[in-house]
C-alpha positions in Angstrom: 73.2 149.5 58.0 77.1 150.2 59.3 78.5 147.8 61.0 79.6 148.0 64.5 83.5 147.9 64.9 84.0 148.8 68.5 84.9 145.1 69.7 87.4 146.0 66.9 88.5 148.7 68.1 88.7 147.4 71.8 91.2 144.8 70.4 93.2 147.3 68.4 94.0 149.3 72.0 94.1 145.5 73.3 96.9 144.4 71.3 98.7 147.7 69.8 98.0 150.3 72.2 96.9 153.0 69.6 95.2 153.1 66.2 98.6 154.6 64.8 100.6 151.5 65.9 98.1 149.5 64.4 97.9 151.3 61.4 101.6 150.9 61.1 101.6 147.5 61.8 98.9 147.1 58.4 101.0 149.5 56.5 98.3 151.7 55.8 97.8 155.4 56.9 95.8 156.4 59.8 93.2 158.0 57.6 92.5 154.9 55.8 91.9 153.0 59.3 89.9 155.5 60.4 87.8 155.3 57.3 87.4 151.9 57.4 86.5 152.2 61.5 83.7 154.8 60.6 82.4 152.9 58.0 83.1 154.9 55.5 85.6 152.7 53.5 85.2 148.5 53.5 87.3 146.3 54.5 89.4 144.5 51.8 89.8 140.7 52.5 93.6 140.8 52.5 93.0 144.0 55.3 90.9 141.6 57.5 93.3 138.9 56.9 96.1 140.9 57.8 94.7 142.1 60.6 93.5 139.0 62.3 97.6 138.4 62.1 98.6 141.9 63.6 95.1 141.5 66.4 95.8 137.8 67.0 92.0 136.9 66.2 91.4 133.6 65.2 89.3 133.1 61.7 86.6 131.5 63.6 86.0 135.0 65.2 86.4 137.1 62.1 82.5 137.8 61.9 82.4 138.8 65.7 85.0 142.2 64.7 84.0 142.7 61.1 80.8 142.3 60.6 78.8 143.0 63.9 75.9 145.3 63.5 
């Protein structure tokens, strides 16, 4: 079952205005947060770490953006 990433994705316009900026600001390319975004590739823990720094979401919330279904 995928999980459900548009709280994520609500955050990332939130915070960086467009997926680009925010895949700048993880130093990875666009493809590779749009893979991850449709499920396709997973999140590494340093990526969700990372971007709970860039997003400005606290760890206690971590399950609410990653790992909705």
């Amino acid at each position: 079952m995928p999980y459900d990433y548009n709280k994520l994705l609500g955050r990332i316009v939130e915070k960086c205005g467009t997926q680009a900026e925010f895949s700048r600001r993880m130093h990875l390319s666009e493809r590779s947060i749009s893979l991850k975004l449709n499920g396709i590739r997973s999140w590494k823990q340093s990526e969700i770490s990372l971007a709970c720094e860039v997003l400005n979401i606290p760890v206690h919330e971590i399950p609410i953006y990653f790992f909705s279904l």
